[in-house]
Structure formats: structure tokens, C-alpha cells
ROTIVEX-258682 format. One line per 3 residues: number of its first residue (from 1); their letters; for each residue x, y, z of C-alpha. Coordinates in Angstrom, 3 decimals. Layout:
% residues N
NUM> a> X:Y:Z; ...
% end
This chain:
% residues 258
1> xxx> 12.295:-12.111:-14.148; 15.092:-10.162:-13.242; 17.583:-9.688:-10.048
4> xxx> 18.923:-6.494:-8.690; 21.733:-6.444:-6.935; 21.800:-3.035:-4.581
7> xxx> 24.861:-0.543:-4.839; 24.140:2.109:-2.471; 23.900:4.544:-5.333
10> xxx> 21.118:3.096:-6.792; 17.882:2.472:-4.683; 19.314:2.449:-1.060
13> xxx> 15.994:1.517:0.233; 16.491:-1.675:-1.295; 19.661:-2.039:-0.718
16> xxx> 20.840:-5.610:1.337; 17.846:-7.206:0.034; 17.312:-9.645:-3.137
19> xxx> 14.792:-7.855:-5.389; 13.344:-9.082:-8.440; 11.367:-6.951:-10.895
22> xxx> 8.411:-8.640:-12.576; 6.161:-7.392:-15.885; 2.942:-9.097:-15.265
25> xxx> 0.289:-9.554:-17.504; -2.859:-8.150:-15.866; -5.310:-7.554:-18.814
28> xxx> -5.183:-8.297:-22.301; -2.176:-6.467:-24.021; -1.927:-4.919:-20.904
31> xxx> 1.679:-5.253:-18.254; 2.291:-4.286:-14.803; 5.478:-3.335:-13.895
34> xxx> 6.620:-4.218:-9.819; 9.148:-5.164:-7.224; 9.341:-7.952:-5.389
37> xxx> 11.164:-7.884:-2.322; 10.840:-10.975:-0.071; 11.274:-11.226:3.520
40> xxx> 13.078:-13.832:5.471; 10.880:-15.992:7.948; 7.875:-14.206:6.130
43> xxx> 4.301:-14.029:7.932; 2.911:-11.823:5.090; 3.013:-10.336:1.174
46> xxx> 1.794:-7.350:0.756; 1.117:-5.445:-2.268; 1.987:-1.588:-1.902
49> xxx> -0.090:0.936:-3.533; 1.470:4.538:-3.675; -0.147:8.240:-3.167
52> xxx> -0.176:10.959:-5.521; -0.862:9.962:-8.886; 0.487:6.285:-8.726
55> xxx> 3.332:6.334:-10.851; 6.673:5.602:-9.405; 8.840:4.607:-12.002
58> xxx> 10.360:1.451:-11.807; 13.437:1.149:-13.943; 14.524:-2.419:-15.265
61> xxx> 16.819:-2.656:-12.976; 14.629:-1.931:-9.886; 15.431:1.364:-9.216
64> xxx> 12.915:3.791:-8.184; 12.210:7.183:-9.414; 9.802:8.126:-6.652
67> xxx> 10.240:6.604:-3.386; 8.224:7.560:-0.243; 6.489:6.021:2.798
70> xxx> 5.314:2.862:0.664; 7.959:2.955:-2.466; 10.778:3.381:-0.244
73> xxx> 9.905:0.874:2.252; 10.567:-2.815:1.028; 13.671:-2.813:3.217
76> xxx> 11.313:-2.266:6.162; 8.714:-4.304:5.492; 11.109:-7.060:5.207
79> xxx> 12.984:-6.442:8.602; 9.439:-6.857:9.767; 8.325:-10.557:7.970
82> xxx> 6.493:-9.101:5.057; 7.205:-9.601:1.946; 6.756:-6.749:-0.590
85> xxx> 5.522:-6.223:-4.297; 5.951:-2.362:-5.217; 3.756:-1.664:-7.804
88> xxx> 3.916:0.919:-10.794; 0.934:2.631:-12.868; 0.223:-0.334:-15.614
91> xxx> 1.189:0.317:-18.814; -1.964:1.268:-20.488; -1.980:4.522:-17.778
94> xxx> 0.515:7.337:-17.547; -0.812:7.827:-14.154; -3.845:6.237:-11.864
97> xxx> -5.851:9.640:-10.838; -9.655:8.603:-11.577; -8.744:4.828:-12.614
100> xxx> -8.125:3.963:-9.058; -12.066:2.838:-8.357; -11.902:0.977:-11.543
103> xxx> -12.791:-3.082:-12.076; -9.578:-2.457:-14.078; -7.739:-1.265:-11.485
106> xxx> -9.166:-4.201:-9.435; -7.585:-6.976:-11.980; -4.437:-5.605:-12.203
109> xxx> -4.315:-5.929:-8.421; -5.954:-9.544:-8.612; -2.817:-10.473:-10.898
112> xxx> -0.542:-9.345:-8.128; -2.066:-10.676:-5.678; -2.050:-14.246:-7.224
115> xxx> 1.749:-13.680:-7.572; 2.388:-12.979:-4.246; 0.136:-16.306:-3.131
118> xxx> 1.636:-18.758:-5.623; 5.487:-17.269:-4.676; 4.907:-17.822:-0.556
121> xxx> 1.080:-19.093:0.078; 0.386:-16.580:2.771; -2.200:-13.672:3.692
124> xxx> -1.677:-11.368:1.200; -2.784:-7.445:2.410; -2.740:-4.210:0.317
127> xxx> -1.212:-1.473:1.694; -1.967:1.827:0.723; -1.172:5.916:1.599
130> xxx> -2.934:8.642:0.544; -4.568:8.092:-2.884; -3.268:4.755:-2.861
133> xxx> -5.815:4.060:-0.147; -8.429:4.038:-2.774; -6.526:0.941:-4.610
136> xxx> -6.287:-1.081:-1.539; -9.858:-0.598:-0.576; -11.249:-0.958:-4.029
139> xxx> -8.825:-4.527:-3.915; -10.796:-5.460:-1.194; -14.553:-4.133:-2.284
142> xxx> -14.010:-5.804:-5.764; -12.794:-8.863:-6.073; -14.225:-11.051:-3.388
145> xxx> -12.027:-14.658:-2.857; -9.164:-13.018:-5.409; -8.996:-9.855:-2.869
148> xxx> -6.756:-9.633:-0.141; -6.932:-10.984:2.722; -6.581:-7.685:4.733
151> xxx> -5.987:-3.889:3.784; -4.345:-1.005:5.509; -4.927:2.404:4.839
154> xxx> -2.065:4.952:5.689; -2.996:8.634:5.639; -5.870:8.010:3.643
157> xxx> -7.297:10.613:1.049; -10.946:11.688:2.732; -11.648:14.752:0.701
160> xxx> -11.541:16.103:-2.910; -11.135:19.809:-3.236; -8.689:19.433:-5.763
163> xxx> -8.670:17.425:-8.913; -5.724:15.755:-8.122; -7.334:14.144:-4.341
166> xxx> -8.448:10.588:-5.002; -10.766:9.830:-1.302; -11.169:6.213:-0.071
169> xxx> -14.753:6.745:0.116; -15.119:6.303:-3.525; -14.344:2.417:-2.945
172> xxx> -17.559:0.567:-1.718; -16.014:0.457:1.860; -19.639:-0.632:3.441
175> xxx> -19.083:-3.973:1.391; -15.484:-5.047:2.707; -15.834:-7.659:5.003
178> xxx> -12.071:-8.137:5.164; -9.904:-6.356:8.285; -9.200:-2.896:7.798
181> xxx> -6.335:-1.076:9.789; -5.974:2.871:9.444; -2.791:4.378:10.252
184> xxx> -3.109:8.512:10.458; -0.458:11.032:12.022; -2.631:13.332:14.497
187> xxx> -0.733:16.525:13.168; -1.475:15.626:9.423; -1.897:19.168:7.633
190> xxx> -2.282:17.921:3.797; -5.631:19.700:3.378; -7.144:16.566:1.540
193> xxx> -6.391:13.829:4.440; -7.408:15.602:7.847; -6.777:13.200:10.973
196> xxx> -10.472:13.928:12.514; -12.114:12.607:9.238; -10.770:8.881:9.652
199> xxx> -13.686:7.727:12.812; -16.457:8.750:10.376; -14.987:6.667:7.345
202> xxx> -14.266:3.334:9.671; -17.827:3.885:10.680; -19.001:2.730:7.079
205> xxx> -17.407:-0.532:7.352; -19.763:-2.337:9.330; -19.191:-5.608:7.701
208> xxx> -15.596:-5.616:8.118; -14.336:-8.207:10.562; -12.040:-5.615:12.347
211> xxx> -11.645:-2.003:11.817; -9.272:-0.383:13.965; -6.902:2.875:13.536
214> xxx> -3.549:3.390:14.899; -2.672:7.276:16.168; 0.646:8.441:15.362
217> xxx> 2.300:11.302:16.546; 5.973:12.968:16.148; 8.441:12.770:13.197
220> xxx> 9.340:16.069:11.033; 7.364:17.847:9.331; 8.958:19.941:7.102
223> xxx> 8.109:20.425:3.057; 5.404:20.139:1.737; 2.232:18.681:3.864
226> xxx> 0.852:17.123:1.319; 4.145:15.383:-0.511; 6.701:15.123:3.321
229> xxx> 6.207:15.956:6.629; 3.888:14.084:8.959; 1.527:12.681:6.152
232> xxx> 4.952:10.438:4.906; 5.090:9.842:8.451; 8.892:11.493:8.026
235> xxx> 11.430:10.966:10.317; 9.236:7.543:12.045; 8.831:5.381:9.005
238> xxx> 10.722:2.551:10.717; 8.239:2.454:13.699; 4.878:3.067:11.472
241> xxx> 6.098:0.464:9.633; 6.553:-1.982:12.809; 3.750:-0.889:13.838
244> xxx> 1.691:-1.959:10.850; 3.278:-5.226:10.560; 2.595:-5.869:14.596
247> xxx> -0.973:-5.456:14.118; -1.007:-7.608:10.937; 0.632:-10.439:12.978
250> xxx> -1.502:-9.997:15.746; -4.506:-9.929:13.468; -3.323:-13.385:11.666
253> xxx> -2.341:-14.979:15.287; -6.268:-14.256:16.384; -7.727:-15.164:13.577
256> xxx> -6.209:-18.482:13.510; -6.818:-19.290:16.832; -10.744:-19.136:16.110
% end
């Protein structure tokens, strides 16, 4: 275990925060680099799966080669009473692509999510945008009590013209019985995560206990569509993130009252 103390040259995201960076091992001979970030007056841990092709590049220091939405956010997720682990391809994989469906996949994520229960013994949720929806779903589909306890899928992958387009569906979404939030920005233009996909996906999860989707509009949305712009909900990731973290508490302040 190791601390980070933030200069504002080095990972700003995480600056003003206590961050310690973990190798965990998730299979045998196999380590899984992450970030922990915890929050004060947690109600939450959540493990953060990125888009694209999964690896970020955590340095041993905690800097991060690749930050966006998720990678960049441990700041915000704190501010909001989640604690974060920011996770990194393992290191048997240059980069997740086609292992994100994987049982493997699935254990390495069961590892961190143990982590995160034995370090604050709450709800754990996995968090994911873009590709990295697939991990969080496929969390949730696979691994039963060792799953989260709740996922959230940010401008979720839905189609796979290209190689390099990873779509939730390939997780067995019709067998999550956990809660499922989508978060989508109407005016997303990446040609592999359309907005007016995401009803016909939540439709699959029948046996979910809640599946609801949360619109977003406004932001920037210049560069690229698929890498910027409205699908890294640019320019608003301090309110998509409160917004995520509202309906999490809300979720865990209804559930408990049952």
C-alpha cells in the first residue's frame, strides 16, 4: 500500500484527497493495479470501470495517464459520499477490448469489490462509461452474492460497427436482479452509443429491482464524439456526477426502509 500526496502538477483530479494505490491479487499470478480514494462521511464504494480500451495507466505514485469522466473523477465522487477504487487493465492484459464479458474479468472485479467491503462495509456499485459499461454489467450478471450491490451505466456502448465498440448487451443483462441506473446525454453523437438505443436495452432487465435512466442535456461538445464532447459529459461532470450519487442515496434510503 502506498500514499499519494497531490501536487497540482501531478493528477489534479486527485488532488486534496488521500489516495492510496493498491496491486491486488485477482487470479493466480495475476495483479490489479487501482486507486483508492475514500470519501468522508461515505454512503458508498464504488468501483470505476473506464471506456475505450480499459487501460488508464496508473503510475506508482497514483498518477493517471488517461483521465476522463470515470478516471478523472475520484475528487467528485468523494465530494459526493462515495468512495472510489479506479481500476487499471490487470496485468495479464495490455488492454480489456473482448475480455470485458469474461468470468475473468468478473474475478478481478470480485477482488475489488471485496476490498472496497472489508475497507468501509457498505453497498459497493460499479460504475461504468462507454465500454466500461460492459464490466459493470458483467460484475453484476456474474458473480451473484460477490457482485455489487448496484451498477450504473454512463453512456453505455449499444452497438458494434467497429472492432474497437464493446456493447453492454454482451453481459447477460436479463439475469441482473441488482438496480441498474443509466445515465445518457440526449445529444450523444459517438456513433457506437446513440441516446434512443438505451429504452430498448433497460427493457431486457426485467429482473432487476429498479431500472431507471437519467437524461442529460448541455455541456460542450467539442473533439472528438466518441473520446470528449457530450459522451464525457464535458463541461457538466460535477452535476452528472451528483446526480449519480443522488440517485444511489436515494436508492439505498428506499431500500432500507423496506
Amino acid at each position: 500500500m502506498k500514499y499519494l500526496l497531490c501536487i497540482a502538477a501531478v493528477a489534479p483530479a486527485l488532488c486534496f484527497a488521500q489516495v492510496e494505490v493498491h496491486e491486488l491479487t485477482t487470479r493466480p499470478e495475476v495483479t490489479l493495479r487501482l486507486v483508492y480514494s475514500r470519501a468522508p462521511n461515505a454512503v458508498a464504494s464504488a468501483v470505476l470501470f473506464q471506456g475505450g480500451a480499459g487501460a488508464i495507466g496508473i503510475f506508482p505514485n497514483g498518477s493517471i495517464r488517461v483521465e476522463n469522466f470515470l478516471s478523472g473523477g475520484a475528487r467528485r465522487f468523494n465530494d459526493n459520499g462515495i468512495s472510489v477504487a479506479i481500476v487499471d487493465a490487470p496485468s495479464d492484459r495490455r488492454v480489456l477490448d473482448d475480455f470485458r464479458h469474461t468470468r475473468e474479468h468478473a474475478e478481478d472485479a470480485a477482488a475489488v469489490i471485496a476490498f472496497l467491503r472489508q475497507r468501509e462495509r457498505l453497498p459497493v456499485w460499479t460504475i461504468g462509461t462507454s465500454n466500461g459499461s460492459l464490466s459493470a454489467a458483467t460484475a453484476a450478471a456474474m458473480l451473484g452474492e460477490r457482485g455489487p450491490d448496484g451498477i450504473v451505466l454512463t453512456a453505455s456502448t449499444t452497438r458494434q460497427p467497429v472492432a474497437a465498440a464493446h456493447p453492454v448487451t454482451l453481459a447477460k443483462l436479463d439475469q441482473i436482479t441488482q438496480p441498474a441506473l443509466f445515465v445518457h446525454h440526449r445529444d450523444d453523437r459517438c456513433q457506437v452509443t446513440p441516446y434512443d438505443a438505451i429504452p430498448g436495452v433497460m427493457a431486457t432487465m426485467k429482473k432487476s429491482r429498479r431500472v431507471e435512466l437519467i437524461s442529460v442535456d448541455g455541456g460542450d461538445n467539442q473533439g472528438n464524439p466518441c473520446h470528449t464532447g457530450h459522451h464525457q459529459f464535458l463541461g457538466i461532470e460535477a452535476a452528472v456526477t451528483q446526480k449519480i450519487a443522488d440517485w444511489i442515496r436515494q436508492y439505498q434510503a428506499s431500500a432500507a426502509g423496506k
